[in-house]
C-alpha positions as a printed NumPy array, in Angstrom:
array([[  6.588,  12.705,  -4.094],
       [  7.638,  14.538,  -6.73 ],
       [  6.958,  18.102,  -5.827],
       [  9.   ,  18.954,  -2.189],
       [  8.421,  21.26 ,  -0.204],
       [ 10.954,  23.45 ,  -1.383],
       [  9.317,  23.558,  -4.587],
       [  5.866,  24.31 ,  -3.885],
       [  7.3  ,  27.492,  -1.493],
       [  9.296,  28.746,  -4.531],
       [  5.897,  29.114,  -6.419],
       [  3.855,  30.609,  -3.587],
       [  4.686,  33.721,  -5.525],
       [  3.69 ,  32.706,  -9.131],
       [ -0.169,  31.139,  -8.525],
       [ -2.566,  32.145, -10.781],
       [ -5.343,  34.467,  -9.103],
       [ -7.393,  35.138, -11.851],
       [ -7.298,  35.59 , -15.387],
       [ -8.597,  38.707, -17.677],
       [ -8.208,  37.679, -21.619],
       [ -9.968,  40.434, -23.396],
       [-11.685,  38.834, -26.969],
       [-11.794,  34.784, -25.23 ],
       [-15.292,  35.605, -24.82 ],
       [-17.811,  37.011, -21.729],
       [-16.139,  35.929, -18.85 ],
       [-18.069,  35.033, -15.47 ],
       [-15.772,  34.17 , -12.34 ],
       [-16.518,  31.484,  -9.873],
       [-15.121,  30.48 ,  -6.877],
       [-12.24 ,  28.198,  -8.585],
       [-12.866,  28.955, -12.414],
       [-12.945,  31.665, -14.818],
       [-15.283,  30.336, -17.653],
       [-15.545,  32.27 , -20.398],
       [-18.315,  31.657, -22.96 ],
       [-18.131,  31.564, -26.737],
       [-21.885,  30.851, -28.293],
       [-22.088,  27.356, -27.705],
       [-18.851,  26.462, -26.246],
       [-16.756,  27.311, -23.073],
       [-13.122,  27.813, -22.368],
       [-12.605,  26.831, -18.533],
       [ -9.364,  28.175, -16.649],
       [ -8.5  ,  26.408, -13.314],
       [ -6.971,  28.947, -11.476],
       [ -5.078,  28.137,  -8.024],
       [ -7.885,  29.746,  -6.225],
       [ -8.744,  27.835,  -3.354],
       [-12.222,  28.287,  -1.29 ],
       [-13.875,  27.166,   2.113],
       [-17.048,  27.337,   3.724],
       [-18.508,  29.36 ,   0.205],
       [-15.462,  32.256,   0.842],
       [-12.378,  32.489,  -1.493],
       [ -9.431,  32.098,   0.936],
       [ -6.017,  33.171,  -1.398],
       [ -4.363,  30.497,  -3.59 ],
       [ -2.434,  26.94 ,  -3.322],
       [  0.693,  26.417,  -5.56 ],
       [ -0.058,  23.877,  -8.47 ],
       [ -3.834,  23.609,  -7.409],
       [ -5.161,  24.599, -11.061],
       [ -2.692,  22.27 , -12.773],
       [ -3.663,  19.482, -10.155],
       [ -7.274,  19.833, -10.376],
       [ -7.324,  20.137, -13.82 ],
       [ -5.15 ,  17.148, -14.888],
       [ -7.532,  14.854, -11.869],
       [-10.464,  15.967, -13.634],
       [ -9.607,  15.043, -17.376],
       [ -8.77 ,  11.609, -16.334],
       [-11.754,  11.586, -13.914],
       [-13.901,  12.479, -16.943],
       [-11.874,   9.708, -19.438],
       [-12.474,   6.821, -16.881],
       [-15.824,   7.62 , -16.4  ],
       [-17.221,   8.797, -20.096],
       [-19.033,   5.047, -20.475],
       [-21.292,   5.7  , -17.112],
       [-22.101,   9.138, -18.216],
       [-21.253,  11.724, -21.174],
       [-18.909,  15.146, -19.782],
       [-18.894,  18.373, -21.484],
       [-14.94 ,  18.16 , -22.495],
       [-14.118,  19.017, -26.243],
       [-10.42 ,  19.519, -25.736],
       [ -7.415,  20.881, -22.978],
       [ -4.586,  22.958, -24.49 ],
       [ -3.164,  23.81 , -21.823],
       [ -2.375,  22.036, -18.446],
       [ -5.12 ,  23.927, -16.57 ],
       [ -7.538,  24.765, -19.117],
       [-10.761,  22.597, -20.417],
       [-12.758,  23.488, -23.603],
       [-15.992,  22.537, -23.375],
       [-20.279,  22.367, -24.953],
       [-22.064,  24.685, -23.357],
       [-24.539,  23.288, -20.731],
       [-27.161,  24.275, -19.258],
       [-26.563,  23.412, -15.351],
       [-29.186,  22.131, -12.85 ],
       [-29.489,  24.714, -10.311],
       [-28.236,  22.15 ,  -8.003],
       [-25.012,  20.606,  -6.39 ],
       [-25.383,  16.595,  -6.207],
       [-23.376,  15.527,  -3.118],
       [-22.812,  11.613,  -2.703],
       [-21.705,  10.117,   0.489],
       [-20.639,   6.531,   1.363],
       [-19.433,   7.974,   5.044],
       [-21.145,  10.489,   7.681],
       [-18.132,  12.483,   7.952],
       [-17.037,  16.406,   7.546],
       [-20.189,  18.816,   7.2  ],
       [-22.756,  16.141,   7.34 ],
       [-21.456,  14.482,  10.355],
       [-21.513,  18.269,  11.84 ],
       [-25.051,  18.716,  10.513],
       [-25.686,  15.196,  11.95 ],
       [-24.755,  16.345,  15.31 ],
       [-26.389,  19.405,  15.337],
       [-29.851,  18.107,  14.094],
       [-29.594,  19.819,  10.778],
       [-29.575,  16.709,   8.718],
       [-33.191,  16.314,   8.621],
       [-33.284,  19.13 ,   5.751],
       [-32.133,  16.179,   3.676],
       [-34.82 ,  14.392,   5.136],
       [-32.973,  10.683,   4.854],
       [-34.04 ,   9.568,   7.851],
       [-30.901,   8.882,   9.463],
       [-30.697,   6.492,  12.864],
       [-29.438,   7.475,  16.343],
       [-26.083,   6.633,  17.203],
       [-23.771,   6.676,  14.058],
       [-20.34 ,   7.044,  14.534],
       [-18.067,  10.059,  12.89 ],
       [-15.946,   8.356,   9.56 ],
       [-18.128,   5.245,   9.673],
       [-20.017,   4.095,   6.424],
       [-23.637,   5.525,   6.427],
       [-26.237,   2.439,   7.027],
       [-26.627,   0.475,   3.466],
       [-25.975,   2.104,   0.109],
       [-24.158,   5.769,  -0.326],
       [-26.618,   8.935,  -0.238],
       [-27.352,  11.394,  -1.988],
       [-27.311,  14.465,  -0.258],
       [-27.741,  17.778,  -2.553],
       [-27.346,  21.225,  -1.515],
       [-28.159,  24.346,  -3.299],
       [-25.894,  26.868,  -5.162],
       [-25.182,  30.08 ,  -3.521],
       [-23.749,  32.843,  -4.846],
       [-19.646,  33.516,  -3.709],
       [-19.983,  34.382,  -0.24 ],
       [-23.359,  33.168,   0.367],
       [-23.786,  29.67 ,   1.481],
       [-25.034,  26.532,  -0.186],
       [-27.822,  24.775,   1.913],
       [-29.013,  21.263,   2.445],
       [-31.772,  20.227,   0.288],
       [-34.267,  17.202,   0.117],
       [-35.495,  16.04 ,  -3.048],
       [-39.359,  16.754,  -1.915],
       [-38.343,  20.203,  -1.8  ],
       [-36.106,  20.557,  -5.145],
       [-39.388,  18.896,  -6.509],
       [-41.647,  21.569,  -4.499],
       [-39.883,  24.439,  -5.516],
       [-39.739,  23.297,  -8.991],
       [-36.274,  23.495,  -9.286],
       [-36.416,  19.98 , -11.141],
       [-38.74 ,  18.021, -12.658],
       [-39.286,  14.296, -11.416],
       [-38.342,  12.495, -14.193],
       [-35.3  ,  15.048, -14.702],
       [-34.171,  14.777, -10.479],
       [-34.589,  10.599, -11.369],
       [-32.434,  10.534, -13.71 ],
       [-30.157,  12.721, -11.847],
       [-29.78 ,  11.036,  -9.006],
       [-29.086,   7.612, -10.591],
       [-26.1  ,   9.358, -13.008],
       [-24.497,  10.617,  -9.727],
       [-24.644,   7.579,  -7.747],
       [-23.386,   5.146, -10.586],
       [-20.348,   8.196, -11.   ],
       [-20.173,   7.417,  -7.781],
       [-19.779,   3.769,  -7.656],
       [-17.281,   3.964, -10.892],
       [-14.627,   6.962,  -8.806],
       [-15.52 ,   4.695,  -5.026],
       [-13.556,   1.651,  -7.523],
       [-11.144,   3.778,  -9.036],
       [ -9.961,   4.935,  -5.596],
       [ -9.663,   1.993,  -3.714],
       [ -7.573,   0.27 ,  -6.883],
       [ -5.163,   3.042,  -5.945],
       [ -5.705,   2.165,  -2.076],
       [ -7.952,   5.18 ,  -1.474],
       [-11.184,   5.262,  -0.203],
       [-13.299,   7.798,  -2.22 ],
       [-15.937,   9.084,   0.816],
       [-17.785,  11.471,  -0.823],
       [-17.711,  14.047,  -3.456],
       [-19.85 ,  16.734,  -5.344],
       [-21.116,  16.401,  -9.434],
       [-22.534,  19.186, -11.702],
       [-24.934,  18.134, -13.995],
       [-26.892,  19.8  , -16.663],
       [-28.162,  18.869, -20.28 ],
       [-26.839,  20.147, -23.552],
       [-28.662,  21.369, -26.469],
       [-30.032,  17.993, -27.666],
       [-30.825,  17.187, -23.997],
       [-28.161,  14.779, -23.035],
       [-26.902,  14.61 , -19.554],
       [-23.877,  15.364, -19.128],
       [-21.607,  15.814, -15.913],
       [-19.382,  18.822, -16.209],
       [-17.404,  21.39 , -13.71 ],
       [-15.126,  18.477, -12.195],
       [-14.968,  15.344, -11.229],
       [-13.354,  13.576,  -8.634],
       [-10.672,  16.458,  -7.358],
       [ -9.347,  16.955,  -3.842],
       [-11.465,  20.601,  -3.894],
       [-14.719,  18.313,  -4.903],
       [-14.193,  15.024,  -3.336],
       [-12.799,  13.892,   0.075],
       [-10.37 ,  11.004,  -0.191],
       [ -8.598,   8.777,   2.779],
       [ -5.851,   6.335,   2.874],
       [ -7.23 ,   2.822,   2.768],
       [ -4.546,   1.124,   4.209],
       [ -5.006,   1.955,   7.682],
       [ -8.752,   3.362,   7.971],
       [-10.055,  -0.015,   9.822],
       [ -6.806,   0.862,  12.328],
       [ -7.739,   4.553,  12.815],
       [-11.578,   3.776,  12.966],
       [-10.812,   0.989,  15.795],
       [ -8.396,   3.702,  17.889],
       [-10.869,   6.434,  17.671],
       [ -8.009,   8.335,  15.917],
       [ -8.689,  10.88 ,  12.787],
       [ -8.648,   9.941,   9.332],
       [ -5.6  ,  10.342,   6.959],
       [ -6.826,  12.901,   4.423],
       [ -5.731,  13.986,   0.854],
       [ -8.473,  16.734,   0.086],
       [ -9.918,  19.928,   1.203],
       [-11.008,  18.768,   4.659],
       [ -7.118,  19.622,   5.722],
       [ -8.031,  23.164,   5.183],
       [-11.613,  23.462,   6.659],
       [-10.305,  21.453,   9.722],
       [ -7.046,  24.191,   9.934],
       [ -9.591,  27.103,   9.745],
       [-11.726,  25.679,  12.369],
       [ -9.013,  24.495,  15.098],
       [ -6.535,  26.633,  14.28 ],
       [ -8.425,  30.249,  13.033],
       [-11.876,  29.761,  14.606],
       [-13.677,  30.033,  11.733],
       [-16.401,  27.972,  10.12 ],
       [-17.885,  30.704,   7.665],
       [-19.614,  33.144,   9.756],
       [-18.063,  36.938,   9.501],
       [-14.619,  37.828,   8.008],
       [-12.669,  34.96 ,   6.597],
       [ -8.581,  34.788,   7.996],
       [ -5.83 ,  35.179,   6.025],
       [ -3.906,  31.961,   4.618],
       [ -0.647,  31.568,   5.94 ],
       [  1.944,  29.961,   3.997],
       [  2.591,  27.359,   5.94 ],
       [ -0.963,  25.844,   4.906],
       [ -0.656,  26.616,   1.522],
       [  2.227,  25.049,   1.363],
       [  0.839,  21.967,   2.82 ],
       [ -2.495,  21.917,   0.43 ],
       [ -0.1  ,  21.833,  -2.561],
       [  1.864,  18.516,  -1.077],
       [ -1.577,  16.807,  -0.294],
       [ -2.907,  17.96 ,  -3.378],
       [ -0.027,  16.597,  -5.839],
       [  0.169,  13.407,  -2.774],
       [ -3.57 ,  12.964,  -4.364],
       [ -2.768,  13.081,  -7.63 ],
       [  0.276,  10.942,  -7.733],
       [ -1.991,   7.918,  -6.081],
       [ -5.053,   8.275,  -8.01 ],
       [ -3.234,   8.931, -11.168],
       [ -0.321,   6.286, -10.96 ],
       [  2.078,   8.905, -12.228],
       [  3.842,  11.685, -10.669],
       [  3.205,  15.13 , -10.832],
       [  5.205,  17.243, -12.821],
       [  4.165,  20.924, -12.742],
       [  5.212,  23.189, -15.563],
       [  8.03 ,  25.313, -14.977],
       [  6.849,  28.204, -16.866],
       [  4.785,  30.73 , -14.817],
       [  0.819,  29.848, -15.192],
       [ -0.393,  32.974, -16.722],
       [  1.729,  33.812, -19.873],
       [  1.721,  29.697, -20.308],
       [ -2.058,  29.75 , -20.958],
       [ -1.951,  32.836, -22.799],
       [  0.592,  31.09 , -25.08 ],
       [ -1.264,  27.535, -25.237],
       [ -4.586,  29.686, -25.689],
       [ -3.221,  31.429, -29.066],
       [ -1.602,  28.368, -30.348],
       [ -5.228,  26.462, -30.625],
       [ -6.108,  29.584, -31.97 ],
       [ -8.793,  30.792, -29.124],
       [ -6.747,  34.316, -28.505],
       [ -4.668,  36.266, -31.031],
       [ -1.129,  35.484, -30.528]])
């Protein structure tokens, strides 16, 4: 690997919380991003924010470099299934992009019934996506035929996104048929392209999470990320039958490390006030995280060795999009 642990402890200190460039344009701040909007154009910053269960936790060393570096190529390799929203990076964790108008939904694939849908599975709360899943599946096994999709809605930070059939995004007329059609069949076949991407890399892409909107001439487009260990989960190929067979857990490279350290180790699954990160599991997010990238990618990672914040700032002026 080529970030140790040594490494990722030294920046613990220098992640990038949030950003506050005064003339980049009106700024909103999500959960992992702070997009700010020019007319018809956005300039998206990555920060190292990390979040679980809807709540902002802290921050993970390298994430926004990570992510957006996984995303970029996730976005080149799959540009002939479906048109993104990228216009340019200058900078390591910075996308410029069209403006978009978003669907007002999240568009959750699954090959597996693992991580929140196995727990919804379990406690009967996977009939909101009204599938009609059978009795007796098995936790980390692939879901009966083809992958699902499963969306969810989009809560505001600290609210919670909730299942969602596609009866009732119809009903509440948060899509129109032909629009939710069309949809669906973009995120399955991004699907099918990042499921053969990962296992070329001997990783099993289980599922993962697409934004979609149109742009001004009403072109689909998939935008946000794609692909990323805070959007997708991933496992280790080489050994899944093996683990599967001893009833043992799954070797993960994603987000699910956190949620699962929360649960067993802080009690919390997002009800009430969120615990602090310690750095022992930031520490290990960042070595999964780069772990990730280095497989998927084929390269290593090399994170910059100037501090994240004056780096943009500096990138940002040189393209021109803040005054130097």
């Amino acid at each position: 690997m080529s970030i140790t642990e040594e490494q990722a402890r030294a920046a613990l200190s220098q992640t990038l919380d949030h950003t506050d460039f005064s003339g980049l344009g009106a700024l909103y701040r999500g959960k992992v991003r702070d997009v700010y909007r020019q007319d018809n154009r956005l300039v998206l910053v990555t920060s190292d924010r990390v979040s679980a269960f809807d709540h902002v936790l802290g921050t993970i060393p390298f994430k926004g470099e990570i992510l957006n570096q996984i995303t970029l190529d996730g976005f080149t390799k799959t540009a002939d299934v479906l048109p993104n929203h990228v216009l340019f990076a200058p900078d390591p964790s910075v996308i410029v992009a069209r403006a978009v108008k978003a669907y007002p939904i999240e568009f959750v694939v699954r090959g597996y019934i693992t991580g929140s849908l196995w727990r919804d599975y379990q406690s009967g709360k996977a009939e909101a996506y009204q599938l009609g899943l059978p009795p007796g599946l098995h936790k980390d096994h692939p879901l009966p035929g083809a992958p699902l999709l499963t969306p969810s809605t989009k809560a505001e930070i600290g609210l919670h996104d909730e299942p969602i059939s596609k009866a009732e995004i119809l009903r509440r007329g948060l899509m129109t048929a032909p629009a939710l059609e069309a949809a669906e069949a973009a995120a399955l076949a991004l699907f099918r392209r990042g499921a053969e991407t990962a296992l070329a890399r001997g990783l099993i892409l289980v599922d993962t999470k697409y934004e979609l909107g149109t742009d001004q001439d009403g072109t689909l487009r998939v935008i946000d990320e794609i692909h990323t260990p805070d959007s997708s989960r991933y496992w280790i190929a080489e050994d899944h039958e093996e683990r599967l067979a001893r009833g043992e857990p799954q070797r993960m490279l994603d987000k699910e490390n956190l949620r699962e350290w929360l649960i067993k180790e802080r009690g919390f699954s997002g009800q009430g006030t969120p615990p602090a990160l310690d750095d022992g599991i930031r520490v290990r997010l960042a070595l999964f995280y780069a772990d990730l990238y280095e497989r998927l990618l084929g390269r290593p990672f090399v994170p910059s060795t100037e501090p994240p914040l004056p780096r943009i700032r500096r990138n940002l002026a040189s393209h021109g999009l803040l005054a130097g």
